[in-house]
py3Dmol code that shows the C-alpha trace and the ligand (Angstrom):
import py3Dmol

protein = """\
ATOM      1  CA  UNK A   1      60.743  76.881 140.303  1.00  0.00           C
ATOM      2  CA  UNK A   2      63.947  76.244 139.628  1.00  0.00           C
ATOM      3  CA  UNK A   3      65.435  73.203 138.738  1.00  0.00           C
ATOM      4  CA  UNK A   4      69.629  71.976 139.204  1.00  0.00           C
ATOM      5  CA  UNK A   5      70.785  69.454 137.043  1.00  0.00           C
ATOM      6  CA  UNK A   6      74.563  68.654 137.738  1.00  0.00           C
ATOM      7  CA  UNK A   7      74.278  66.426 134.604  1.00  0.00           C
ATOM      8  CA  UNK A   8      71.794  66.671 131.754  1.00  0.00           C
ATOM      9  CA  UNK A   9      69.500  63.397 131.534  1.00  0.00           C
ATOM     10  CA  UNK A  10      69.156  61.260 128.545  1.00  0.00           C
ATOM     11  CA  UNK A  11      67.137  63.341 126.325  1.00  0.00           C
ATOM     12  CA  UNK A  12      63.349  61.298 127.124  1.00  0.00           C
ATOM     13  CA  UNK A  13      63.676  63.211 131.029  1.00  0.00           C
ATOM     14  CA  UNK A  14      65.264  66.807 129.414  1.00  0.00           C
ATOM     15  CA  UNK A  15      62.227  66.979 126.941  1.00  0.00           C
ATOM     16  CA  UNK A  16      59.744  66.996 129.558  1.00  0.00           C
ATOM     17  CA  UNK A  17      61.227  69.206 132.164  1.00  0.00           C
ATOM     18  CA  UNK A  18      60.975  71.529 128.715  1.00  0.00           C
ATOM     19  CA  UNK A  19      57.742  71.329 128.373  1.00  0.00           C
ATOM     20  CA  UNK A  20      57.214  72.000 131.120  1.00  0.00           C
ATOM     21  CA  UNK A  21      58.686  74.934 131.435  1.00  0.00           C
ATOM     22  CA  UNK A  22      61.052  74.797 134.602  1.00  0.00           C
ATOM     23  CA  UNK A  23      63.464  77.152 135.167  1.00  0.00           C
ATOM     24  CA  UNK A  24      66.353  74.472 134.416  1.00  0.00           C
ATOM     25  CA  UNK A  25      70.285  75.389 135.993  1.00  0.00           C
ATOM     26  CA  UNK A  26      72.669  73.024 134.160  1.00  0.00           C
ATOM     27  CA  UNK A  27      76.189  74.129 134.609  1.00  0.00           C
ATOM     28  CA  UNK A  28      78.492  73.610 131.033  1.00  0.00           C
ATOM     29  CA  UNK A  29      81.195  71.437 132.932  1.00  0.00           C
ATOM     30  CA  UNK A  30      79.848  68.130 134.361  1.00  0.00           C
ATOM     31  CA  UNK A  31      82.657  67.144 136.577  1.00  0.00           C
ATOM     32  CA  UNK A  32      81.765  69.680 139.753  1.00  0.00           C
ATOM     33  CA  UNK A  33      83.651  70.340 142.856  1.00  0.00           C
ATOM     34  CA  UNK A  34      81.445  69.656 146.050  1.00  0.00           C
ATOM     35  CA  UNK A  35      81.483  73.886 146.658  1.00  0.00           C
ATOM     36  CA  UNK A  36      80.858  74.053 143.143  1.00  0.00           C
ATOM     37  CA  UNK A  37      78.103  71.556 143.288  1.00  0.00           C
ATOM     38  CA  UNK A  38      76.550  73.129 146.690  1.00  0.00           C
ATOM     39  CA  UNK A  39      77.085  76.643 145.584  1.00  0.00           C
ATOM     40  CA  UNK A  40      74.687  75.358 142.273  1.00  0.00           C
ATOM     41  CA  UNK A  41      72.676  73.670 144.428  1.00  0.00           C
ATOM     42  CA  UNK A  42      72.610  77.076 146.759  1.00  0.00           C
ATOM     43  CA  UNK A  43      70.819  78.948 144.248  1.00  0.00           C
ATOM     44  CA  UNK A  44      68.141  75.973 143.439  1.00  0.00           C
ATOM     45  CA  UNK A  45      64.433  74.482 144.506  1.00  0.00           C
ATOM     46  CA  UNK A  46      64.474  71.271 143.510  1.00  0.00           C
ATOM     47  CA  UNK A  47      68.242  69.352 142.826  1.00  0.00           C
ATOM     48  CA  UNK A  48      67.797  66.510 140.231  1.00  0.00           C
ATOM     49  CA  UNK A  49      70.983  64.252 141.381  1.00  0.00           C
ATOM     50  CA  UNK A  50      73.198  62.501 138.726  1.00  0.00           C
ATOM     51  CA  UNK A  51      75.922  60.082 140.951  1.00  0.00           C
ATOM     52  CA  UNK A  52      75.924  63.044 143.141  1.00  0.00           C
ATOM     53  CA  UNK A  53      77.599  62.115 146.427  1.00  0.00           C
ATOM     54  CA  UNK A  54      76.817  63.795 149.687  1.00  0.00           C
ATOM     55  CA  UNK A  55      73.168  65.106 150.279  1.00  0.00           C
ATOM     56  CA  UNK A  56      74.298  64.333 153.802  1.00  0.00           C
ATOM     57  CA  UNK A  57      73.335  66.458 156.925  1.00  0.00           C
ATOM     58  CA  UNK A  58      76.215  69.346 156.169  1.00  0.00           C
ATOM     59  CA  UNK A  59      74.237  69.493 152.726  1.00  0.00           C
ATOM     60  CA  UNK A  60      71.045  70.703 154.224  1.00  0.00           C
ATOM     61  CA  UNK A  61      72.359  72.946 156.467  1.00  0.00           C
ATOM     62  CA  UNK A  62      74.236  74.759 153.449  1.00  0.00           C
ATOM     63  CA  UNK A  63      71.111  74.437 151.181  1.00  0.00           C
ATOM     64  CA  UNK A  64      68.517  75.797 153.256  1.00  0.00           C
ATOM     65  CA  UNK A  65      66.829  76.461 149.717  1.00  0.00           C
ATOM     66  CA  UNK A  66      66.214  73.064 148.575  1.00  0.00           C
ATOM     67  CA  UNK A  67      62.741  71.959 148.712  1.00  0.00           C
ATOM     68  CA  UNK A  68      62.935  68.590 146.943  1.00  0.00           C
ATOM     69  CA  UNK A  69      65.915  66.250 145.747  1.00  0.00           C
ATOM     70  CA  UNK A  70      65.116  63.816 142.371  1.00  0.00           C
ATOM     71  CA  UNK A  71      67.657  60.674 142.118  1.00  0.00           C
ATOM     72  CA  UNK A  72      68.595  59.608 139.327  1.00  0.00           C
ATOM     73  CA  UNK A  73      69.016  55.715 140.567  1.00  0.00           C
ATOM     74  CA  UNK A  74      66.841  53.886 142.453  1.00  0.00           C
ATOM     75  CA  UNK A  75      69.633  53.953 145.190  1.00  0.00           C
ATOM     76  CA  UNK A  76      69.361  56.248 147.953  1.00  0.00           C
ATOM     77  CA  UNK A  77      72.129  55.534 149.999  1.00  0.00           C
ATOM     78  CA  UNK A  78      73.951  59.253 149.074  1.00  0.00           C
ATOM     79  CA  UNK A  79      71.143  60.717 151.004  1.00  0.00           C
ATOM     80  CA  UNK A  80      70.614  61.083 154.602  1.00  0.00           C
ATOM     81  CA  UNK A  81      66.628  60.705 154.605  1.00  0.00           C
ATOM     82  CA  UNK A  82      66.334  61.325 158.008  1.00  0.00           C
ATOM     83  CA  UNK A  83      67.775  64.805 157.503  1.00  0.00           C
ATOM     84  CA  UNK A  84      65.464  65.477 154.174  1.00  0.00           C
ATOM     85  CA  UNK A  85      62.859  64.045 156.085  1.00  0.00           C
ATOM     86  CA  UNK A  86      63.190  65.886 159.088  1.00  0.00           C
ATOM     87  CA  UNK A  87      63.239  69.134 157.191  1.00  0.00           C
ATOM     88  CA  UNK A  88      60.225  67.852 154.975  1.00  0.00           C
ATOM     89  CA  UNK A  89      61.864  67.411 151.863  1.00  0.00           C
ATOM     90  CA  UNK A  90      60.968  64.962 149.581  1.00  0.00           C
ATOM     91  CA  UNK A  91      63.538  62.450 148.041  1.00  0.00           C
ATOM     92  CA  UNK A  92      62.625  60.537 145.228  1.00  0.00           C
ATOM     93  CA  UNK A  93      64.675  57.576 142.777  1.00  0.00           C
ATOM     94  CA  UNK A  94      63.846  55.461 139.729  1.00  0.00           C
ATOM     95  CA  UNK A  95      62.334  52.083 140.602  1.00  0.00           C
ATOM     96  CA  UNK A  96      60.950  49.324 138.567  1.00  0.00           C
ATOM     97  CA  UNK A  97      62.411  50.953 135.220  1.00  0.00           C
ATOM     98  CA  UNK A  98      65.719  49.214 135.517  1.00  0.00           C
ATOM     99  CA  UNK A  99      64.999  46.401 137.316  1.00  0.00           C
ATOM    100  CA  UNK A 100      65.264  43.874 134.371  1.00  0.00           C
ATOM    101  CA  UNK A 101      68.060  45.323 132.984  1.00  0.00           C
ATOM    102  CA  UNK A 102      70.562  45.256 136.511  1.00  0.00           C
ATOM    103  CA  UNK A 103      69.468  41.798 137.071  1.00  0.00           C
ATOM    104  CA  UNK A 104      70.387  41.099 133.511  1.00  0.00           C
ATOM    105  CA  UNK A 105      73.913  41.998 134.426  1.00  0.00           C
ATOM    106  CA  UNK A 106      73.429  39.998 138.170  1.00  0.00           C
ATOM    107  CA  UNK A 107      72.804  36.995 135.810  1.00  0.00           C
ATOM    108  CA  UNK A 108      75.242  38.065 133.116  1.00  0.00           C
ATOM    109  CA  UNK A 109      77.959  38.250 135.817  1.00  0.00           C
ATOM    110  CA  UNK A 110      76.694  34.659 137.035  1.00  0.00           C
ATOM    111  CA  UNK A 111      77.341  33.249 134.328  1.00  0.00           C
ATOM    112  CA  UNK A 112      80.525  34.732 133.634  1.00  0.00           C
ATOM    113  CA  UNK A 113      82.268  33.865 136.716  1.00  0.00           C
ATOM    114  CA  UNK A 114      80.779  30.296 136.529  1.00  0.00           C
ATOM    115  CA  UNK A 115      82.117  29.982 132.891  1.00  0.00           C
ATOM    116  CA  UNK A 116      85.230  32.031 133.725  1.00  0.00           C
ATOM    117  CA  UNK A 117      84.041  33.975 130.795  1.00  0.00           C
ATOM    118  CA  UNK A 118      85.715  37.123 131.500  1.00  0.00           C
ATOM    119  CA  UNK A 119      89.393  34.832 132.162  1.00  0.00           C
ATOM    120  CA  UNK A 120      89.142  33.102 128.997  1.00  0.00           C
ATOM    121  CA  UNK A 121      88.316  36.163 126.856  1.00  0.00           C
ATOM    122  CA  UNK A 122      91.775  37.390 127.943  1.00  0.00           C
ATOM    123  CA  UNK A 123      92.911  34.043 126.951  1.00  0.00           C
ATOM    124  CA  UNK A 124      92.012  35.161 123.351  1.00  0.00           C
ATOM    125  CA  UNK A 125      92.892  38.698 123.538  1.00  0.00           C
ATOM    126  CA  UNK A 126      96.522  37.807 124.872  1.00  0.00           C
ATOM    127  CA  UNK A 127      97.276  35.097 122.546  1.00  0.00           C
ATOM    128  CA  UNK A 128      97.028  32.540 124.988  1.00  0.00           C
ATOM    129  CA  UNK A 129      94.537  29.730 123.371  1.00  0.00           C
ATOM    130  CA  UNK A 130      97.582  26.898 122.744  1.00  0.00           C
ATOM    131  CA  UNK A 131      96.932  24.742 120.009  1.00  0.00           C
ATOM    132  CA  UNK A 132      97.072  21.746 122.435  1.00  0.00           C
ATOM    133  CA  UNK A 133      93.592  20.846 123.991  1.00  0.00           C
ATOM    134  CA  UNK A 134      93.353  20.159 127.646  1.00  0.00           C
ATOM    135  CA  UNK A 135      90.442  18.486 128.806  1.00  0.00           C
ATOM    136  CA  UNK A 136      90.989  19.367 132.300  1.00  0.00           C
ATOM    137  CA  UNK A 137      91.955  23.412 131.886  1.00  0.00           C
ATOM    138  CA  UNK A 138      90.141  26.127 133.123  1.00  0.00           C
ATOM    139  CA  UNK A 139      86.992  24.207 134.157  1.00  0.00           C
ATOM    140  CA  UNK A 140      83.718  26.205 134.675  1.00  0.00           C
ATOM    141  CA  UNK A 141      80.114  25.368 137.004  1.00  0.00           C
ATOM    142  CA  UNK A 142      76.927  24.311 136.036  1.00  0.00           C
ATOM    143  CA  UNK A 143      74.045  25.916 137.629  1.00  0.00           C
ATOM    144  CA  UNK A 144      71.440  23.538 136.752  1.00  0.00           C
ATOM    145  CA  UNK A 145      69.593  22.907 139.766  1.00  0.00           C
ATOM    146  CA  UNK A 146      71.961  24.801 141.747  1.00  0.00           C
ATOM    147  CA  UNK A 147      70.495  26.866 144.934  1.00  0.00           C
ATOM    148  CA  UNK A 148      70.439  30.636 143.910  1.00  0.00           C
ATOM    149  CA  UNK A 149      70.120  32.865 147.498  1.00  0.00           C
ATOM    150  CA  UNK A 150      68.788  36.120 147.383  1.00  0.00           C
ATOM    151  CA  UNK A 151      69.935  38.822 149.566  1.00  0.00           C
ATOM    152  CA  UNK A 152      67.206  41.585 149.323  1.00  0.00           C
ATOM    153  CA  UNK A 153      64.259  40.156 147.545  1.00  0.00           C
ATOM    154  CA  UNK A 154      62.968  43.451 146.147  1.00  0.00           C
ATOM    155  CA  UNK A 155      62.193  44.137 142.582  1.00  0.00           C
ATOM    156  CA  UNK A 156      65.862  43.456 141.184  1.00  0.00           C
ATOM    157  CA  UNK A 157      66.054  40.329 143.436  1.00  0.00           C
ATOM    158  CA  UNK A 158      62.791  39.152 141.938  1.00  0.00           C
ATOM    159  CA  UNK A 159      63.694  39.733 138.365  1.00  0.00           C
ATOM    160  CA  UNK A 160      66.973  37.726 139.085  1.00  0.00           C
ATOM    161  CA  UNK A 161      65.765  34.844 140.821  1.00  0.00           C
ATOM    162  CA  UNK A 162      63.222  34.633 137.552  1.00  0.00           C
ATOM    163  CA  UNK A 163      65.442  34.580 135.378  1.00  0.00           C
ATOM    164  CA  UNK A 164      67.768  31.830 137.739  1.00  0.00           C
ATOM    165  CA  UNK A 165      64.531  29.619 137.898  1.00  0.00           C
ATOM    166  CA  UNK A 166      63.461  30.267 134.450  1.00  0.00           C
ATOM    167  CA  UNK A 167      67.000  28.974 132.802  1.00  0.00           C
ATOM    168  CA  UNK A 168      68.816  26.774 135.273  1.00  0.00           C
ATOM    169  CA  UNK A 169      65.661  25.511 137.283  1.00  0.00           C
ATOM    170  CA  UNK A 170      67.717  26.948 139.968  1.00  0.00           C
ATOM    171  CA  UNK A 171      65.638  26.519 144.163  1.00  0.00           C
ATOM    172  CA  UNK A 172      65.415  30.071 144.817  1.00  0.00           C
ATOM    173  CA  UNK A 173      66.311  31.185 148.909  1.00  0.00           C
ATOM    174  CA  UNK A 174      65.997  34.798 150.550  1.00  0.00           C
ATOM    175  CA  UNK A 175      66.849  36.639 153.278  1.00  0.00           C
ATOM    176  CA  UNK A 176      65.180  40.285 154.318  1.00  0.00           C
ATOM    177  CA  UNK A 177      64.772  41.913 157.415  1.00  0.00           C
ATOM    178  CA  UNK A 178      61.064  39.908 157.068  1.00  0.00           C
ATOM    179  CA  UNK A 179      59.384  37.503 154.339  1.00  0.00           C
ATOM    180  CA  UNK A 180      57.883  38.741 151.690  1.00  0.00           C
ATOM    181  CA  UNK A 181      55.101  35.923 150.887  1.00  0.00           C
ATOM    182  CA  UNK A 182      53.711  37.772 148.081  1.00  0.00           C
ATOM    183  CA  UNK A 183      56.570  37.074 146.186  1.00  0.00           C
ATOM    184  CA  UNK A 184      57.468  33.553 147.066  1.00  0.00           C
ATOM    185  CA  UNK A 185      54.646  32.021 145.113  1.00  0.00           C
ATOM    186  CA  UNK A 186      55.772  32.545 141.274  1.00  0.00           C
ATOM    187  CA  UNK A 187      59.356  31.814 142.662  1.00  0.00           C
ATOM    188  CA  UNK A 188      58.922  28.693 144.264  1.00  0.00           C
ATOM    189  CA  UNK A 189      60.660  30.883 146.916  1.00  0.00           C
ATOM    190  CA  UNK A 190      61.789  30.109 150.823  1.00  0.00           C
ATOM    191  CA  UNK A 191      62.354  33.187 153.662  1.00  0.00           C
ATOM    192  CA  UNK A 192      65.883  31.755 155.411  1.00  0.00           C
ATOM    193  CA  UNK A 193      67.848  32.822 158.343  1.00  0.00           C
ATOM    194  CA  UNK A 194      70.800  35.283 156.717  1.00  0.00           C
ATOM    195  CA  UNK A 195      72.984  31.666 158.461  1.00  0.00           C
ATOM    196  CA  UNK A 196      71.248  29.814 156.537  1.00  0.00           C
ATOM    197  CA  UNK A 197      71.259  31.777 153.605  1.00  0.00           C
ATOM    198  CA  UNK A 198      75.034  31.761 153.705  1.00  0.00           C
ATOM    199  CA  UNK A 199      75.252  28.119 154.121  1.00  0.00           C
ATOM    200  CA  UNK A 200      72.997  27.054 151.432  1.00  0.00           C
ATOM    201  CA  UNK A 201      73.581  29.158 148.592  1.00  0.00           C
ATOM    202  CA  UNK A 202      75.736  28.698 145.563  1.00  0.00           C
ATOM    203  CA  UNK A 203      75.427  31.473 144.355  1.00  0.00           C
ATOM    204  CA  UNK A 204      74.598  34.278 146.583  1.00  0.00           C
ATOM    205  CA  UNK A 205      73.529  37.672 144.633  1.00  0.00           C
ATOM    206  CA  UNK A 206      72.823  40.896 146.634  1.00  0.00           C
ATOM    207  CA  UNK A 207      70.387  43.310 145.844  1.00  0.00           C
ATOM    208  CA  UNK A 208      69.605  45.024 149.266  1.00  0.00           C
ATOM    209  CA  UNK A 209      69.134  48.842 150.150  1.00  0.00           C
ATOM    210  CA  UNK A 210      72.896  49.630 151.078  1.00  0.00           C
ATOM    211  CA  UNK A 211      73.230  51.550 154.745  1.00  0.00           C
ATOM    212  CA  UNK A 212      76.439  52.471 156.458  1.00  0.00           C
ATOM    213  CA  UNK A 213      75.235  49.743 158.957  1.00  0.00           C
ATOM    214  CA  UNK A 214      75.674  47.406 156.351  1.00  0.00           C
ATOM    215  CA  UNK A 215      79.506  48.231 155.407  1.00  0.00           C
ATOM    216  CA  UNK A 216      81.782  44.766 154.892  1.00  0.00           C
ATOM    217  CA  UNK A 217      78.804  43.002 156.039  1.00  0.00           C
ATOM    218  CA  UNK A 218      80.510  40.295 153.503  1.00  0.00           C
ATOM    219  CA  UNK A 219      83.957  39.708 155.017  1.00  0.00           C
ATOM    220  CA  UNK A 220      85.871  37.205 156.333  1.00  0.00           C
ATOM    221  CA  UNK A 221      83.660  35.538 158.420  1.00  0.00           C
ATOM    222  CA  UNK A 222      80.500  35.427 156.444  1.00  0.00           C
ATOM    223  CA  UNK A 223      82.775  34.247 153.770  1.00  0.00           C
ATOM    224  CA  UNK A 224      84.084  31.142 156.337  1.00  0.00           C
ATOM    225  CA  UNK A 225      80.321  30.306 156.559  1.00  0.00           C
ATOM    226  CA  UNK A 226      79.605  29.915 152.516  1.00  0.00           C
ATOM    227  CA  UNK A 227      79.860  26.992 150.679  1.00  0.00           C
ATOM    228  CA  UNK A 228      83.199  26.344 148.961  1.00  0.00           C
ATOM    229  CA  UNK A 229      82.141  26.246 145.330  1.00  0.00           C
ATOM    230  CA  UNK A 230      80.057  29.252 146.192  1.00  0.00           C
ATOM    231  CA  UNK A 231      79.665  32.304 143.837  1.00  0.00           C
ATOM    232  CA  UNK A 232      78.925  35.954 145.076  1.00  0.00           C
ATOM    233  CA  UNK A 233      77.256  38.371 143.041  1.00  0.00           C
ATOM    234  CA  UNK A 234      76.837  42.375 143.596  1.00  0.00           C
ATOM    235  CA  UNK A 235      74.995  44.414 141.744  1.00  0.00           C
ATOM    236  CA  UNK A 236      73.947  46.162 144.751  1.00  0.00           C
ATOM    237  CA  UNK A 237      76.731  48.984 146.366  1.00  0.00           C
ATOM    238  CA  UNK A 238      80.598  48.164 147.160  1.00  0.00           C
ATOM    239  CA  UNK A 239      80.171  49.120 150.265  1.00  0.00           C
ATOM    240  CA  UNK A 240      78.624  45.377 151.553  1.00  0.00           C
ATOM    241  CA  UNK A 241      81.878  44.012 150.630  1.00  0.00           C
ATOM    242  CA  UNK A 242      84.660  43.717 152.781  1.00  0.00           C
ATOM    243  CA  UNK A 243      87.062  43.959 149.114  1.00  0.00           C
ATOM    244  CA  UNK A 244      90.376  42.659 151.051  1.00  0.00           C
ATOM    245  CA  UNK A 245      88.866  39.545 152.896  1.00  0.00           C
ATOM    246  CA  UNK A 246      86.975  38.802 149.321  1.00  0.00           C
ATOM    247  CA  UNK A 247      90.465  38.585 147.635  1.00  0.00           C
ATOM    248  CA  UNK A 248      91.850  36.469 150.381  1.00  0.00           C
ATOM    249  CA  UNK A 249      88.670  34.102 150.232  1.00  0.00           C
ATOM    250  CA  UNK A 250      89.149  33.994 146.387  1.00  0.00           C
ATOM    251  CA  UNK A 251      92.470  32.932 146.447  1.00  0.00           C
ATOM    252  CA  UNK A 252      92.566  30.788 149.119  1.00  0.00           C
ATOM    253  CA  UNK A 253      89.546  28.907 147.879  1.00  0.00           C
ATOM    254  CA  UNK A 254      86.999  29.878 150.457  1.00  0.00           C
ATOM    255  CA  UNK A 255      84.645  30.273 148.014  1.00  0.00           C
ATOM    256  CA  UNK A 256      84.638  29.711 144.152  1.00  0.00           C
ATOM    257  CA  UNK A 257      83.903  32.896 142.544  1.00  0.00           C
ATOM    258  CA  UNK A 258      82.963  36.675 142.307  1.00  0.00           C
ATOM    259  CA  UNK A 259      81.465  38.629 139.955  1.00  0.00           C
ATOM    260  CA  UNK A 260      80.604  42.499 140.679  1.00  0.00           C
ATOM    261  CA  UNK A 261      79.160  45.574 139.283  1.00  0.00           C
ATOM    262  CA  UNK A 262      80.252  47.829 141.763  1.00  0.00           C
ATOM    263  CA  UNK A 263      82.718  48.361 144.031  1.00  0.00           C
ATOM    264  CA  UNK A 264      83.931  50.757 146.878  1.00  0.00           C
ATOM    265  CA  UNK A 265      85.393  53.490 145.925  1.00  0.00           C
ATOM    266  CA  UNK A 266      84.128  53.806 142.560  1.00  0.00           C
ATOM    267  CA  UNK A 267      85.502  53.592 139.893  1.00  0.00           C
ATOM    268  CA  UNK A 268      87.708  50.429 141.569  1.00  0.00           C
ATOM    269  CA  UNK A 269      91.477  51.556 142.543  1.00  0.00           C
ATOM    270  CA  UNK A 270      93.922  50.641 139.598  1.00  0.00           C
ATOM    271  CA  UNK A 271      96.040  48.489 142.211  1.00  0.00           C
ATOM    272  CA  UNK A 272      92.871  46.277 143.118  1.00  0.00           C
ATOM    273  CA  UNK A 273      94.123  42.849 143.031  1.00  0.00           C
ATOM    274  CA  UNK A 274      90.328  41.357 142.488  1.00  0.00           C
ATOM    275  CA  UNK A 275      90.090  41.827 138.638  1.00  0.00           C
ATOM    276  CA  UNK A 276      93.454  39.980 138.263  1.00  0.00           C
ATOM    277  CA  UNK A 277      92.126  36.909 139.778  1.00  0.00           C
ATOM    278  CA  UNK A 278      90.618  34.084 136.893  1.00  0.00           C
ATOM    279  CA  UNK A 279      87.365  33.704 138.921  1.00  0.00           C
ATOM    280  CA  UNK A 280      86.492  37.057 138.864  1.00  0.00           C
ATOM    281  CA  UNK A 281      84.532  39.406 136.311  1.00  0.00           C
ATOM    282  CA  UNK A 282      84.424  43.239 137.556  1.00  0.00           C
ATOM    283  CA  UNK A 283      81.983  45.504 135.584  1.00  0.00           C
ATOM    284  CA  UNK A 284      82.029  49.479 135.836  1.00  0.00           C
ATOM    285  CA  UNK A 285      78.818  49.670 137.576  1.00  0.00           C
ATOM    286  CA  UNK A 286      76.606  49.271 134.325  1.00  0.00           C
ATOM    287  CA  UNK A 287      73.476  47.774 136.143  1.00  0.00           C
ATOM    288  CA  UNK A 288      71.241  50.165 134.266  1.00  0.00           C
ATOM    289  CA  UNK A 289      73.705  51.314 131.335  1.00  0.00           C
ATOM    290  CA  UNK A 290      71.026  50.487 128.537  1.00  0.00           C
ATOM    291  CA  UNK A 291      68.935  52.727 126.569  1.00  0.00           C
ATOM    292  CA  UNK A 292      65.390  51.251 127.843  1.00  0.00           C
ATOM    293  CA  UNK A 293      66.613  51.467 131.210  1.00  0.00           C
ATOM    294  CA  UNK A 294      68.180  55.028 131.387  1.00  0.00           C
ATOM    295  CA  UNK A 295      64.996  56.770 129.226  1.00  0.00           C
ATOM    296  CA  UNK A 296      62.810  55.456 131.980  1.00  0.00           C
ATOM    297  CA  UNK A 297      64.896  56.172 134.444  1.00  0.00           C
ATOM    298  CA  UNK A 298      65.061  59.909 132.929  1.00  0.00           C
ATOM    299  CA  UNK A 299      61.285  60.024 132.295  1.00  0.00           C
ATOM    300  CA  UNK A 300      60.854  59.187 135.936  1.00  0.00           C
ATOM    301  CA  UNK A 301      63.243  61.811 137.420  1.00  0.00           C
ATOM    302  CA  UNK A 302      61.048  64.452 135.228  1.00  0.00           C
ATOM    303  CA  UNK A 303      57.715  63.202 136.307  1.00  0.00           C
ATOM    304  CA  UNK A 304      58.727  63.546 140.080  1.00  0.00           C
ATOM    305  CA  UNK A 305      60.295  67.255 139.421  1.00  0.00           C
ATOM    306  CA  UNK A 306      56.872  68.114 137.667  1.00  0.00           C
ATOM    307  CA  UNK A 307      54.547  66.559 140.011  1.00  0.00           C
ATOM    308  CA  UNK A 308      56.497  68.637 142.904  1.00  0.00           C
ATOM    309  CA  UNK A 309      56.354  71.959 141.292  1.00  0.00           C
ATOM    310  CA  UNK A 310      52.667  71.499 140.939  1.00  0.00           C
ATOM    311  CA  UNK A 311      52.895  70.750 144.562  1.00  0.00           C
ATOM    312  CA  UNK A 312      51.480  67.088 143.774  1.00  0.00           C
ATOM    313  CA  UNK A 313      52.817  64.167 145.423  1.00  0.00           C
ATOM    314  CA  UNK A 314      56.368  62.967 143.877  1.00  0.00           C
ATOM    315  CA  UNK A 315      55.349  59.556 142.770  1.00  0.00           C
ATOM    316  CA  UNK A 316      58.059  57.593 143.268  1.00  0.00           C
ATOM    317  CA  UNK A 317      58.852  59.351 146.551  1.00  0.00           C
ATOM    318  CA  UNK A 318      61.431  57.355 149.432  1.00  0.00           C
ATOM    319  CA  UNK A 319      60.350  59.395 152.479  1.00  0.00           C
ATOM    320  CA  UNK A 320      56.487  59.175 151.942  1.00  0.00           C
ATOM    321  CA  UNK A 321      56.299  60.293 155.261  1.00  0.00           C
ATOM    322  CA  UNK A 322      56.526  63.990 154.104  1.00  0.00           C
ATOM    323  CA  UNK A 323      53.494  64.182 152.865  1.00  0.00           C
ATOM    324  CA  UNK A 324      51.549  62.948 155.924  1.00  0.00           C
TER     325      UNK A 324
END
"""
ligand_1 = """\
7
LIG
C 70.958 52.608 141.041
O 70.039 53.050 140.344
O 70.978 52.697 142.262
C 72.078 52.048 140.300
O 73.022 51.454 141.103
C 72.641 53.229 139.565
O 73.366 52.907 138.561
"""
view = py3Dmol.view(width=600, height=400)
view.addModel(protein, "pdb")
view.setStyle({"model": 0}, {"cartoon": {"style": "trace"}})
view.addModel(ligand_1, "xyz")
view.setStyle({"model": 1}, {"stick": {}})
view.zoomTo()
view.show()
C-alpha cells in the first residue's frame, strides 16, 4: 500500500507509519505545484494531506488510484465529500486532539482584542509608551459576566465556552443547525436563533464546519445586527468573513473588536488593512501550532492510514457512510 505524504508529519505520526511498514512517497521539496502534487498523488493509495488544497471533484477524476485521503486538520472543507463519498473513499481528520489548544488561542485572541493587547505591544516595540500617564488612553473591556455566543458548539466551541465560564463567569449562547442538549448542562448553555445570537453576544467566537454556502456569512449586515461593543472571534476558516465589510464595521464602530486566526486567502494579503487597525489581533492560523496538539494530531493521521491498509474502519472517518 502505498502511502503520499506531501509533507512529513511531526515525528510521533512518521514513527508509526514505519512500523508499520507502508510503502511511504514523500517528495524532498515540500512546496508542490498542484500537477506536481496530483502527479504524486497519481502514483499513490492512500494521500495523507498536509494544508493540501483541492481534493475537489477534478482531483478524483485525475486520481482514479486513490483509495483513501488522511487530513491532517480536523477541517475538511478542502475536500469535496460528496465526490470521495460517491466513489467510496474514505476521508478522515484529527478531532478532539487539538481542541483545547485552538480554543486556547479563541480565548487568547479574546482577550487580546478586549485588552488591545496586540496594539499596545506595538506601543512598546515602537517606542511609543510617553512618560505622561493618561488615564483615559487606549481603554480595554471587561468580560466579567459578559454574554459569550457560540457559533458551532462542537468540541472547540465547548472547550471555549469552558474556559469563558470558567474565568469570566461569562452566560454562554449557541447557535447550530439544531441544539445540542447534551452539552448545555456543564455550560449553563442556551440553543438561540442565529438573530438572536447576533444580537446578544459580546463576544461572538466561531467554530463551525466551514462550507462554500457559508462564504461572508459575517458581512455587513450581520455586522449591523451585533451589539456595538461586540467582539468577533475566528478560529474557524476565513472564508465566513466578509474581510472588507469587517474593516468598515471596525472602523466605523459597528462593532468593538476582532481578533482572528485565519483569514481568506491564507497567509492574509500584505495590503490587508485589518491588522493595522488598534482593535484588532491577526494570528497566522496557529490554532493547533503546539507540540501536544500536532503529535496527536500526527498519531491520529497514522492510526487512520494503518487501520485502512488493514482494511479496518478509519477511526476518525468524516464520510462514515462508506463503510455501510
Ligand atoms: C484544522 O485542523 O482544521 C485547523 O484549522 C488546522 O490548522
Amino acid at each position: 500500500m502505498k502511502v503520499f505524504l506531501n509533507q512529513a508529519l511531526p515525528e510521533a505520526g512518521m514513527e508509526l507509519l514505519r512500523k508499520a511498514q507502508l510503502e511511504i512517497l514523500l517528495p524532498e521539496q515540500e512546496a508542490l505545484s498542484r500537477a506536481d502534487w496530483i502527479n504524486y498523488c497519481q502514483q499513490a493509495d492512500v494521500v495523507v494531506g498536509l494544508a493540501a488544497k483541492g481534493f475537489d471533484a477534478a482531483f478524483f477524476e485525475q486520481c482514479p488510484k486513490v483509495k483513501a485521503i488522511a487530513l491532517f486538520s480536523v477541517g475538511y472543507d478542502q475536500v469535496d465529500i460528496a465526490a470521495a463519498t460517491q466513489r467510496n473513499i474514505p476521508v478522515s481528520n484529527t478531532p478532539d486532539v487539538l481542541s483545547r489548544a485552538t480554543s486556547d488561542v479563541a480565548f487568547l485572541l479574546m482577550q487580546s482584542v478586549a485588552r488591545l493587547a496586540a496594539f499596545n505591544f506595538e506601543r512598546v516595540k515602537t517606542g511609543n509608551w510617553p512618560q505622561q500617564f493618561n488615564p483615559t488612553a487606549h481603554l480595554g473591556q471587561e468580560l466579567y459576566g459578559k454574554t459569550l455566543g457560540i457559533f458551532g458548539l462542537g468540541r472547540i466551541g465547548f472547550e471555549m465556552a469552558r474556559k469563558c465560564k470558567a474565568a469570566f463567569d461569562m452566560k454562554i449562547i449557541y447557535h447550530n443547525r439544531s441544539p445540542k442538549p447534551e452539552l448545555e448542562g456543564e455550560l449553563d448553555a442556551t440553543y438561540v436563533s442565529f438573530e438572536a445570537l447576533l444580537e446578544r453576544s459580546d463576544v461572538l467566537s466561531l467554530h463551525a464546519n466551514y462550507t462554500e454556502a457559508s462564504k461572508d456569512l459575517f458581512g455587513a449586515d450581520v455586522f449591523r445586527k451585533m451589539k456595538r461593543n461586540a467582539i468577533l472571534i475566528n478560529t474557524a476558516r476565513g472564508g465566513f468573513v466578509h474581510e472588507a465589510d469587517l474593516y468598515r464595521a471596525l472602523v466605523e464602530g459597528v462593532i468593538w473588536g476582532a481578533g482572528l486566526d485565519v483569514s481568506s486567502p491564507e497567509p492574509m494579503l500584505r495590503d490587508n488593512p485589518l491588522p493595522g487597525l488598534q482593535n484588532v489581533c491577526v494570528l497566522p492560523h496557529i490554532g493547533s501550532a503546539t507540540v501536544a496538539a500536532r503529535d496527536g494530531m500526527a498519531r491520529l493521521v497514522a492510526e487512520n492510514v494503518i487501520a485502512f491498509a488493514k482494511g479496518e474502519r478509519m477511526p476518525t472517518v468524516v464520510n462514515a457512510e462508506v463503510y455501510i
